[in-house]
PyMOL Python script that loads the backbone (N, CA, C, O; Angstrom):
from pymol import cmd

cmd.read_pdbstr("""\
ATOM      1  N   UNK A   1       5.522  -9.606  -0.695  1.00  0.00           N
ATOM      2  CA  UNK A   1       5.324  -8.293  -0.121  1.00  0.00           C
ATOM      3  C   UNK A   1       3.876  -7.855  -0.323  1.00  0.00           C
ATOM      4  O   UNK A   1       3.295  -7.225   0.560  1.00  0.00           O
ATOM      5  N   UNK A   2       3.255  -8.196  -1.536  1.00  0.00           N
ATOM      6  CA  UNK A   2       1.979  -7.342  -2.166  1.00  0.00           C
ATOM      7  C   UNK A   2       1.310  -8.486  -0.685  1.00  0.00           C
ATOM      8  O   UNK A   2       1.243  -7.849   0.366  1.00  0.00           O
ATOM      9  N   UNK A   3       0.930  -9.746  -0.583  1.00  0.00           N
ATOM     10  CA  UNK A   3       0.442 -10.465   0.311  1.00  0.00           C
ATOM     11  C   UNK A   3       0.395  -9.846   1.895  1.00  0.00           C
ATOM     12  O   UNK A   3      -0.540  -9.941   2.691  1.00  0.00           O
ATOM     13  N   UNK A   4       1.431  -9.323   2.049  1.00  0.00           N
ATOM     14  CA  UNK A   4       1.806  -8.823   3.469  1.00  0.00           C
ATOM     15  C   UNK A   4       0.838  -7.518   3.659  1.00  0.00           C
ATOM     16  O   UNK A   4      -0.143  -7.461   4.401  1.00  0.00           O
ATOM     17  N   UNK A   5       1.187  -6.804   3.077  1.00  0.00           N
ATOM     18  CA  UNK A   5       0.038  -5.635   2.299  1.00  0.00           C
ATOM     19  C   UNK A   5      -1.477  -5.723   2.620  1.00  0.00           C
ATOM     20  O   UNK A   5      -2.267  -5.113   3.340  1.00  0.00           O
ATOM     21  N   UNK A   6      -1.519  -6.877   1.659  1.00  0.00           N
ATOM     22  CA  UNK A   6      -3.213  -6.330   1.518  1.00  0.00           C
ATOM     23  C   UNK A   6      -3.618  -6.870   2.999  1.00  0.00           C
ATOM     24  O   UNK A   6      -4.578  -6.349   3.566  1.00  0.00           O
ATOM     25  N   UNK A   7      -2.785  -8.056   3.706  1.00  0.00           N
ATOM     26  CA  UNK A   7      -2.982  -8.623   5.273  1.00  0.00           C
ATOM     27  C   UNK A   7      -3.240  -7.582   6.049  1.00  0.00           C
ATOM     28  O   UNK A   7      -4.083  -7.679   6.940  1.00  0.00           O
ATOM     29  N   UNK A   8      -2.511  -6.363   5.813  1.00  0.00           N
ATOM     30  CA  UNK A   8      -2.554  -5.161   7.023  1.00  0.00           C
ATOM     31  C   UNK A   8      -3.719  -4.303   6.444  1.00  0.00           C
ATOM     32  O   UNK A   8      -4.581  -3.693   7.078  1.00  0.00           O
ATOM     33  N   UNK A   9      -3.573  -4.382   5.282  1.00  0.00           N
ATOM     34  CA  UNK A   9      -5.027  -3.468   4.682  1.00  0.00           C
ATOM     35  C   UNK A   9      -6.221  -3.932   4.813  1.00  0.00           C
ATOM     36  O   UNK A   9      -7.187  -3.170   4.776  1.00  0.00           O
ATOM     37  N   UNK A  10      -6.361  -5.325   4.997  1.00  0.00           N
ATOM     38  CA  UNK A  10      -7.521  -5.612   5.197  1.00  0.00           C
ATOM     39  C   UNK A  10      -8.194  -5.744   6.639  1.00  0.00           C
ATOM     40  O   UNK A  10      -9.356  -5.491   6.959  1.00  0.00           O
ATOM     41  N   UNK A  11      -6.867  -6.329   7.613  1.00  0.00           N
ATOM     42  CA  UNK A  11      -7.024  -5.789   9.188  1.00  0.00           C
ATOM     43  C   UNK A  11      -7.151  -4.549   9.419  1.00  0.00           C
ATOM     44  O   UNK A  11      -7.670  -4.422  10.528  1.00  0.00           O
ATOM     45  N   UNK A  12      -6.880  -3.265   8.797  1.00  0.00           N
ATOM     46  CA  UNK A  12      -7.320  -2.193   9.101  1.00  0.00           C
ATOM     47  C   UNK A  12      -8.592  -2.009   8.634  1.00  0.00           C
ATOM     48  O   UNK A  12      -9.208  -1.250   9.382  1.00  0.00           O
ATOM     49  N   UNK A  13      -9.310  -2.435   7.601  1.00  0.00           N
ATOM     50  CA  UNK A  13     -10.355  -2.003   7.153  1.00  0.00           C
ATOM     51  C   UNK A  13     -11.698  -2.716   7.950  1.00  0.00           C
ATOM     52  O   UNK A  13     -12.881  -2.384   7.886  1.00  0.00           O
ATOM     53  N   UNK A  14     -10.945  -4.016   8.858  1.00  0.00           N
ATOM     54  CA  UNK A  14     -11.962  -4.937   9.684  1.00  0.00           C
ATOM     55  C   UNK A  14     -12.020  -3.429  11.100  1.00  0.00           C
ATOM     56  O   UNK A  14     -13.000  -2.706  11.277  1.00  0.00           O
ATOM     57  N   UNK A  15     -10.767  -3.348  11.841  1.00  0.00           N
ATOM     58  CA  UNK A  15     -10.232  -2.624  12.945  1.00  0.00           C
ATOM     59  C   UNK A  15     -10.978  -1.103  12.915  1.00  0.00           C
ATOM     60  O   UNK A  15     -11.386  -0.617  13.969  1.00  0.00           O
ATOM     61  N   UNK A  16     -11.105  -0.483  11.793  1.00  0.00           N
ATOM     62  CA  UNK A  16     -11.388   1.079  11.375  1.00  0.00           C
ATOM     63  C   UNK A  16     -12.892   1.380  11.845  1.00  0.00           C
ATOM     64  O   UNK A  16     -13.225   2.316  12.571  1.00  0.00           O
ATOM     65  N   UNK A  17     -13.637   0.523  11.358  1.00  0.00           N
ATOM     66  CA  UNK A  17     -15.149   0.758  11.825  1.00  0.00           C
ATOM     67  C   UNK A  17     -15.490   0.393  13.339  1.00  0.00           C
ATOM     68  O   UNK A  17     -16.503   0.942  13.772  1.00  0.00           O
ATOM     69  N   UNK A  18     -14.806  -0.441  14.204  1.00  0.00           N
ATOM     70  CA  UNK A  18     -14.976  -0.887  15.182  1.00  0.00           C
ATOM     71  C   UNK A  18     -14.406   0.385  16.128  1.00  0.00           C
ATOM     72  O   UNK A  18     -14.985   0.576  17.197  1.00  0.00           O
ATOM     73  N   UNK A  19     -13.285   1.255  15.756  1.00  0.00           N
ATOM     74  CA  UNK A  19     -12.274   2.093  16.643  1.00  0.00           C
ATOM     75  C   UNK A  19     -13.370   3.135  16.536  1.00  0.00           C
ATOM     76  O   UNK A  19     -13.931   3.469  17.580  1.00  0.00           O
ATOM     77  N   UNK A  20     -13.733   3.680  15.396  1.00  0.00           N
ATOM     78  CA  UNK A  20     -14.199   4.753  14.747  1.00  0.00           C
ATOM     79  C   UNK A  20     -15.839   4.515  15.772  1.00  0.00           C
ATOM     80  O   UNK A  20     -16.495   5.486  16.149  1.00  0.00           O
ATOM     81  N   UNK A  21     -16.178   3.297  16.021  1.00  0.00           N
ATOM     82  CA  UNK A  21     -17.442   3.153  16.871  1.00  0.00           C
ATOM     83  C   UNK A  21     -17.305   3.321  18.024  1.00  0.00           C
ATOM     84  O   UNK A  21     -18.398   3.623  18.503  1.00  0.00           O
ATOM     85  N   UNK A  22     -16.212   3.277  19.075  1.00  0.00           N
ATOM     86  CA  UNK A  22     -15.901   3.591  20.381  1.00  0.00           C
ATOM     87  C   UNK A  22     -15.222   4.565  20.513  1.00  0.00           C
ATOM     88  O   UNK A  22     -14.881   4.817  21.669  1.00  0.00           O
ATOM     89  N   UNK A  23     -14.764   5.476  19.430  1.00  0.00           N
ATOM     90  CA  UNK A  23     -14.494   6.836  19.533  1.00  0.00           C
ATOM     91  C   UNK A  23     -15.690   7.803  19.599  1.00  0.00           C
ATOM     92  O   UNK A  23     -15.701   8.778  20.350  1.00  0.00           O
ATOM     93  N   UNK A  24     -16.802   7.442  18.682  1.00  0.00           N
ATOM     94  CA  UNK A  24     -17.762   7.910  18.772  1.00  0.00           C
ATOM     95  C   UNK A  24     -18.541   7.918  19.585  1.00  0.00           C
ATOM     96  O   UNK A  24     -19.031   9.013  19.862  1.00  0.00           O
ATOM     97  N   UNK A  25     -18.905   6.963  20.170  1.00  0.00           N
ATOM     98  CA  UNK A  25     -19.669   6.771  21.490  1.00  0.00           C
ATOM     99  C   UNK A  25     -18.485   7.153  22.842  1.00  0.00           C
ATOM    100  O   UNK A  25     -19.024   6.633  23.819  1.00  0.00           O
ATOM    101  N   UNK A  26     -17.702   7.539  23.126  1.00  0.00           N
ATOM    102  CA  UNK A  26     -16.813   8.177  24.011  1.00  0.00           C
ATOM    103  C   UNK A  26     -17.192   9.355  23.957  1.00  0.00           C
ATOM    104  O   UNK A  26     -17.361  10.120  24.907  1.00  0.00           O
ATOM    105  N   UNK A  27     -17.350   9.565  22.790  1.00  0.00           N
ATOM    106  CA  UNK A  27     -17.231  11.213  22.671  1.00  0.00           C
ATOM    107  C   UNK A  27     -18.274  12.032  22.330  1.00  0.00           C
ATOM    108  O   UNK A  27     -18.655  13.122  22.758  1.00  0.00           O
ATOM    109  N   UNK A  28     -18.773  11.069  21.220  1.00  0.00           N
ATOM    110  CA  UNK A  28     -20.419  11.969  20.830  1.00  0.00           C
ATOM    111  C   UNK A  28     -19.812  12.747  19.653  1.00  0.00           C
ATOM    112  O   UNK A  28     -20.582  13.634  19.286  1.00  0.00           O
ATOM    113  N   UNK A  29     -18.855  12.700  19.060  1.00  0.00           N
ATOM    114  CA  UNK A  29     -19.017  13.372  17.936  1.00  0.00           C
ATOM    115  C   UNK A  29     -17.960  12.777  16.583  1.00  0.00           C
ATOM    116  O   UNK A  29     -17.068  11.932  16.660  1.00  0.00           O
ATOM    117  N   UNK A  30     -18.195  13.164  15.976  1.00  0.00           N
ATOM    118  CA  UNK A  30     -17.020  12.624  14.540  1.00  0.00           C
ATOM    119  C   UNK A  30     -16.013  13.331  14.275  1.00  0.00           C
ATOM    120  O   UNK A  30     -15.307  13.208  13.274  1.00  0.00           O
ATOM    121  N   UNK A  31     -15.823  14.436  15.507  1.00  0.00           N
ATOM    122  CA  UNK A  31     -14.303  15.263  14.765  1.00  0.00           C
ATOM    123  C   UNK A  31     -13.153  14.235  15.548  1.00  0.00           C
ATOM    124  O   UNK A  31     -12.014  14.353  15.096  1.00  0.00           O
ATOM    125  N   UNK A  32     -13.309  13.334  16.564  1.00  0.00           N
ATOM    126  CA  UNK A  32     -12.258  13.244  16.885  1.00  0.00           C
ATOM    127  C   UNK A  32     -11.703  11.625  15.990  1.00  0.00           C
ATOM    128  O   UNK A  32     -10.553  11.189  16.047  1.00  0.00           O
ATOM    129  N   UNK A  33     -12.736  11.041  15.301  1.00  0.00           N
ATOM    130  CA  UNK A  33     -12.782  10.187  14.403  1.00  0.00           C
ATOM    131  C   UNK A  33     -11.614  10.759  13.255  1.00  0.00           C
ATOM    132  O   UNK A  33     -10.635  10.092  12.922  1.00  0.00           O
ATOM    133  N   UNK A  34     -11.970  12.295  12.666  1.00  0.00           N
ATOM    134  CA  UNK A  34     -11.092  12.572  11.606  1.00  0.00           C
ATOM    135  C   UNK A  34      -9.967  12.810  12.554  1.00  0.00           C
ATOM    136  O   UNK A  34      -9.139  12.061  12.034  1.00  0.00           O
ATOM    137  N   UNK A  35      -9.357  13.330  13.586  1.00  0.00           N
ATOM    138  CA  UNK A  35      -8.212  14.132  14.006  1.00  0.00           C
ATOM    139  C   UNK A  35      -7.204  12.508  14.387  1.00  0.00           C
ATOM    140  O   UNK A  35      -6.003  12.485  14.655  1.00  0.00           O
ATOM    141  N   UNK A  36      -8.083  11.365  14.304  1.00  0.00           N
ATOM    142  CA  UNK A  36      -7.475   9.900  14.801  1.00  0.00           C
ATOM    143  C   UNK A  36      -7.416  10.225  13.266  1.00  0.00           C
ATOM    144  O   UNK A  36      -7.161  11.423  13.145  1.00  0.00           O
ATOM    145  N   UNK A  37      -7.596   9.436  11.708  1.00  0.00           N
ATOM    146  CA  UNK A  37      -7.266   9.337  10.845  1.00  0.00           C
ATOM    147  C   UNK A  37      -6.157  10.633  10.123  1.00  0.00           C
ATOM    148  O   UNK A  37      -5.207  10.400   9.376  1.00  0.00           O
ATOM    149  N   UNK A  38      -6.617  12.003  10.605  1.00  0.00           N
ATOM    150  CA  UNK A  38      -5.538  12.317  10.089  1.00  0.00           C
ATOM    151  C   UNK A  38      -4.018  12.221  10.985  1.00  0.00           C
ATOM    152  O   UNK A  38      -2.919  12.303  10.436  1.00  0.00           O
ATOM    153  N   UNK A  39      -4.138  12.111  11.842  1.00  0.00           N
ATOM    154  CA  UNK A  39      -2.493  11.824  13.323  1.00  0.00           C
ATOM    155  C   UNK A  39      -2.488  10.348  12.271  1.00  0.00           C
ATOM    156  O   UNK A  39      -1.286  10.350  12.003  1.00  0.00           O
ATOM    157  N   UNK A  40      -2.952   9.344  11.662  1.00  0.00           N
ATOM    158  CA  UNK A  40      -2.391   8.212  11.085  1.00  0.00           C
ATOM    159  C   UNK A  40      -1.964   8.882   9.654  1.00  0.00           C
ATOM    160  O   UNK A  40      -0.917   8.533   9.108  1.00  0.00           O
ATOM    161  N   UNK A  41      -2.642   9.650   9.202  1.00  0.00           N
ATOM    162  CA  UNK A  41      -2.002  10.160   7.337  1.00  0.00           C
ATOM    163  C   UNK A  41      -0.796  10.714   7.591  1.00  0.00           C
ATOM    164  O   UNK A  41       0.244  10.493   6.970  1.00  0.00           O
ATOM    165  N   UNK A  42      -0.979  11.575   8.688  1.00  0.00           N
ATOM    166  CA  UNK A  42       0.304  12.097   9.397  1.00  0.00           C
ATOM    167  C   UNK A  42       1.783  11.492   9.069  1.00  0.00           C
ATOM    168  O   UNK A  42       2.719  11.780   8.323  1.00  0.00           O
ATOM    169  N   UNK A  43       1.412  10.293  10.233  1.00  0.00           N
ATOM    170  CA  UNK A  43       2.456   9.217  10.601  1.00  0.00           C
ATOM    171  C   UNK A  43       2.701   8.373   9.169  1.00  0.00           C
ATOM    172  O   UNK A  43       3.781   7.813   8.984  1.00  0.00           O
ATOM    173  N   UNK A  44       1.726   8.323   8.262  1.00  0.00           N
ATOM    174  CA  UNK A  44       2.575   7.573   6.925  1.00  0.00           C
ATOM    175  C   UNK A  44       3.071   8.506   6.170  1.00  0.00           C
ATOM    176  O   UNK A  44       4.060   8.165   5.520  1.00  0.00           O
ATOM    177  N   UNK A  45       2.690   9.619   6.041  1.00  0.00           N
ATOM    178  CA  UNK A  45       3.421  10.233   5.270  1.00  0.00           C
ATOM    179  C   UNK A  45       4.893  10.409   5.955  1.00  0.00           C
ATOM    180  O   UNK A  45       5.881  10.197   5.252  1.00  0.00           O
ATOM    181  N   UNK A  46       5.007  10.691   6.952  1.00  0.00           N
ATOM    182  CA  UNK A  46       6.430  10.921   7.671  1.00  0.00           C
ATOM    183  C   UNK A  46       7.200   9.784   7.578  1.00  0.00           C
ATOM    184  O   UNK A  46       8.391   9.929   7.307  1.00  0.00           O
ATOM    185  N   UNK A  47       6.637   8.393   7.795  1.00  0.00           N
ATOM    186  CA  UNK A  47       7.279   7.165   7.320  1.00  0.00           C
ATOM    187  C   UNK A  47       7.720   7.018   5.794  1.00  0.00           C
ATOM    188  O   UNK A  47       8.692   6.338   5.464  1.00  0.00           O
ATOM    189  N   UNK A  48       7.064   7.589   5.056  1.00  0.00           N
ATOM    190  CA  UNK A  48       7.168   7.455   3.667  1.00  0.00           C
ATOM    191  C   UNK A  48       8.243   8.592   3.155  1.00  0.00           C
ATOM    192  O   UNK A  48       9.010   8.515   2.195  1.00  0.00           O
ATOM    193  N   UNK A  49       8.077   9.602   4.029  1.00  0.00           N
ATOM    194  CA  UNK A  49       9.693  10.292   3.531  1.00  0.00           C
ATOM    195  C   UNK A  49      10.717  10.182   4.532  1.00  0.00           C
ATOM    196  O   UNK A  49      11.491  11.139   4.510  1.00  0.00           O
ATOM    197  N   UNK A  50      10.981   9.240   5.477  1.00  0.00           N
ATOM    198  CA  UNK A  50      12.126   9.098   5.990  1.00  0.00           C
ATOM    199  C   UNK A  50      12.788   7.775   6.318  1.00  0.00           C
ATOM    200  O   UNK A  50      13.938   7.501   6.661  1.00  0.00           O
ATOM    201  N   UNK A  51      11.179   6.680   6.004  1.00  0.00           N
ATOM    202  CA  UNK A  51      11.977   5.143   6.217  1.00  0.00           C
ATOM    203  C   UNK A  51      12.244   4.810   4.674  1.00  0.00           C
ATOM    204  O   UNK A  51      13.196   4.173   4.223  1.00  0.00           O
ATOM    205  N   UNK A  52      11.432   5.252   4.135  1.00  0.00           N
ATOM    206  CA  UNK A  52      11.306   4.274   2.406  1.00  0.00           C
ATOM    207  C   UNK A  52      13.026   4.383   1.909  1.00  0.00           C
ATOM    208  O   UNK A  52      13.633   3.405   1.473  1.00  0.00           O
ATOM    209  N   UNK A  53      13.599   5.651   2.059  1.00  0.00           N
ATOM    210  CA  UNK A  53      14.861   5.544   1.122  1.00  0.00           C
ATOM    211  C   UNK A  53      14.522   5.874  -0.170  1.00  0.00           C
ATOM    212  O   UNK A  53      13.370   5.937  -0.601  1.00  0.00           O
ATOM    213  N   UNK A  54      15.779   6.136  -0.936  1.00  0.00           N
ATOM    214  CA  UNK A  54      15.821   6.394  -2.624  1.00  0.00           C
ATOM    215  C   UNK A  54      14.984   5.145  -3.386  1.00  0.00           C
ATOM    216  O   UNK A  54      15.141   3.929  -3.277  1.00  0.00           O
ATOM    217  N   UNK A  55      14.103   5.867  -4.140  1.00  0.00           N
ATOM    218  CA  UNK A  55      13.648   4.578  -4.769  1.00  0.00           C
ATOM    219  C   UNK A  55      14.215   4.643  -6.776  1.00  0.00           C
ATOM    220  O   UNK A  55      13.576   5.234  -7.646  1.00  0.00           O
ATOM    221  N   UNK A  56      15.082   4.123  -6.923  1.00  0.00           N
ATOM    222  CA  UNK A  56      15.695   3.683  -7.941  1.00  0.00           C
ATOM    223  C   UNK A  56      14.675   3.007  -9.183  1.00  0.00           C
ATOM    224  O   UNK A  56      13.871   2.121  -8.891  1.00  0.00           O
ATOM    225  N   UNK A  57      14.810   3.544 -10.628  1.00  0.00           N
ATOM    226  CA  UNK A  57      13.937   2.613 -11.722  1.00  0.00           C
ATOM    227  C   UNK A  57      15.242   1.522 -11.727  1.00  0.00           C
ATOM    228  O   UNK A  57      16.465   1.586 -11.608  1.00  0.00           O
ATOM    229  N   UNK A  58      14.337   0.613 -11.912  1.00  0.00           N
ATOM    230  CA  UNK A  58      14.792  -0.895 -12.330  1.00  0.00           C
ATOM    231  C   UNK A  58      15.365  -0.906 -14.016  1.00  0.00           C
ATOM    232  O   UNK A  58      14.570  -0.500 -14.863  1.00  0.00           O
ATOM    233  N   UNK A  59      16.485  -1.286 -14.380  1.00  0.00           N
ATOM    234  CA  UNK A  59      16.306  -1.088 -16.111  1.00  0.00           C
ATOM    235  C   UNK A  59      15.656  -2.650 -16.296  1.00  0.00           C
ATOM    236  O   UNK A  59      15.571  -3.580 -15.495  1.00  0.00           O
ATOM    237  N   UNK A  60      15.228  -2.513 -17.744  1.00  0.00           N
ATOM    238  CA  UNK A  60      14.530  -3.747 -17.877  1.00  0.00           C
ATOM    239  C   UNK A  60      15.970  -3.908 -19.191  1.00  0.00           C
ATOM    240  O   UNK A  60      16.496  -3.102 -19.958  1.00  0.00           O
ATOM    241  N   UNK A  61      16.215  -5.666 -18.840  1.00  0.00           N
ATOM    242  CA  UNK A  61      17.239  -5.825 -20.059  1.00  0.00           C
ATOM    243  C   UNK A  61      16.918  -6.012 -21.108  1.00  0.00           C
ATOM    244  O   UNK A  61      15.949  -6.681 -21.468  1.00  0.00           O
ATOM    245  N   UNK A  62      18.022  -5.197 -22.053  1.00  0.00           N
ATOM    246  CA  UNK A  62      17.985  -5.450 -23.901  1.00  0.00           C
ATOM    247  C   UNK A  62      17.829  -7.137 -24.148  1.00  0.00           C
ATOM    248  O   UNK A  62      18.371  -8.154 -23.714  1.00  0.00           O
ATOM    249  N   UNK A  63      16.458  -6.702 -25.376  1.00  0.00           N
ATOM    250  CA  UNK A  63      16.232  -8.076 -25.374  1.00  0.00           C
ATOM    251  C   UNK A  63      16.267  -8.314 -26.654  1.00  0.00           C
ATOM    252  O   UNK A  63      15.514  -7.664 -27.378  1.00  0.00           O
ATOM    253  N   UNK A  64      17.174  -9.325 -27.237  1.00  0.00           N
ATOM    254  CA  UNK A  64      18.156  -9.193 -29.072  1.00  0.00           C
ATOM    255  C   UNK A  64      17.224 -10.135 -29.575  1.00  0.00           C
ATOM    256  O   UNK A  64      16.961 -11.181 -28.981  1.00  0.00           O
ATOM    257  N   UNK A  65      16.708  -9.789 -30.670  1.00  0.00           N
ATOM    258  CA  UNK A  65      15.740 -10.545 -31.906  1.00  0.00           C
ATOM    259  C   UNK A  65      16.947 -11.965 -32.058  1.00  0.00           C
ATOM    260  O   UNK A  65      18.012 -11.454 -32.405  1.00  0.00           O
ATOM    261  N   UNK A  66      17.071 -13.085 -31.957  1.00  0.00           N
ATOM    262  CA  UNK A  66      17.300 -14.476 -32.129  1.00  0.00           C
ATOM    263  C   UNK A  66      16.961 -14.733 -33.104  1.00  0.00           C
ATOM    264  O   UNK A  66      15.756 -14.511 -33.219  1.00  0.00           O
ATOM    265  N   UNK A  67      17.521 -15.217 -34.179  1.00  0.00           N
ATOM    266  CA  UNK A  67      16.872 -16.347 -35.339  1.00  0.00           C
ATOM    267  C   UNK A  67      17.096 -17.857 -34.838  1.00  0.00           C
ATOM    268  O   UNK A  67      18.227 -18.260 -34.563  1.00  0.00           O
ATOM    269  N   UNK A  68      16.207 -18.491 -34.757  1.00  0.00           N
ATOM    270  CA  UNK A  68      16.278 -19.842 -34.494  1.00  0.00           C
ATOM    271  C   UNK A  68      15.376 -20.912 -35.479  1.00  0.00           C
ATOM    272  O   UNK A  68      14.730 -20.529 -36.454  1.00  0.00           O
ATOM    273  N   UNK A  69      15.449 -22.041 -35.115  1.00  0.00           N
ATOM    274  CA  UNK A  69      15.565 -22.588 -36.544  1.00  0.00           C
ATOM    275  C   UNK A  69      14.118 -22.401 -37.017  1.00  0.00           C
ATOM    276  O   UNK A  69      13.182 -22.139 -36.261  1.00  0.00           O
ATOM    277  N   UNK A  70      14.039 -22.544 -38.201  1.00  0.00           N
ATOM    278  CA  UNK A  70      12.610 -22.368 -38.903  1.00  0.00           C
ATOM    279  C   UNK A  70      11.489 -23.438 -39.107  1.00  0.00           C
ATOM    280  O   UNK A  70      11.746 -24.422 -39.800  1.00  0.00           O
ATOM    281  N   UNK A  71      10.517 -23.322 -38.655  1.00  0.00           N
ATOM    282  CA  UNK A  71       9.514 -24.739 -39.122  1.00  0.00           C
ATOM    283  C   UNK A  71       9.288 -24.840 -40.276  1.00  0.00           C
ATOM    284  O   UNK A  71       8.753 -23.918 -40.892  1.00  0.00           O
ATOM    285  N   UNK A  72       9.712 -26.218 -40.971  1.00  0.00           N
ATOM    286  CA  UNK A  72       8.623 -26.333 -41.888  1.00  0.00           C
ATOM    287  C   UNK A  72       8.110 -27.321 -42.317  1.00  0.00           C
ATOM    288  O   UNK A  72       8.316 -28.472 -41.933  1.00  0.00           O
ATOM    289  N   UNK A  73       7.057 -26.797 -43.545  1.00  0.00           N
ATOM    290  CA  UNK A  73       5.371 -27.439 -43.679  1.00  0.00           C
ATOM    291  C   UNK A  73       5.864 -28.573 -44.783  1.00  0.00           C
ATOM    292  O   UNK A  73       6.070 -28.167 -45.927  1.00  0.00           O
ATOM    293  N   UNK A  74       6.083 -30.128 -44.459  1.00  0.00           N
ATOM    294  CA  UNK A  74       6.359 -30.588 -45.840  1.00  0.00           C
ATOM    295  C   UNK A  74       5.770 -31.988 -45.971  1.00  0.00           C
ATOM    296  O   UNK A  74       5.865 -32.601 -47.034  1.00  0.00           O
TER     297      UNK A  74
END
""", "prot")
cmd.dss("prot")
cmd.show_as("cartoon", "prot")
cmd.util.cbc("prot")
cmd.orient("prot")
């Protein structure tokens, strides 16, 4: 999953400067640069409270001290 991740994070971070350059030159200015990034903060946050689901802690299991056999020096 973390792999899949950083794949889309890093295609966005190639994609972002290139969009952000033909928005700008369309338009001549940088507000419509932020009003494109925030319509995307938008859209994850709305994904993030209605696709993600309950997110549950994991228990981590009891882990019992073992005596096993002893080395020794002879």
């Amino acid at each position: 999953v973390g792999s899949i991740m950083n794949f889309f994070n890093n295609l966005a971070g190639i994609a972002a400067p290139i969009a952000a350059g033909f928005i700008f030159q369309s338009t001549g200015s940088f507000a419509a640069n932020f009003l494109v990034a925030g319509a995307i903060l938008v859209l994850g946050i709305v994904c993030f409270l209605f696709l993600l689901g309950k997110i549950e802690q994991i228990k981590e299991p009891q882990i019992s001290p073992e005596v096993g056999p002893v080395a020794s020096t002879s």
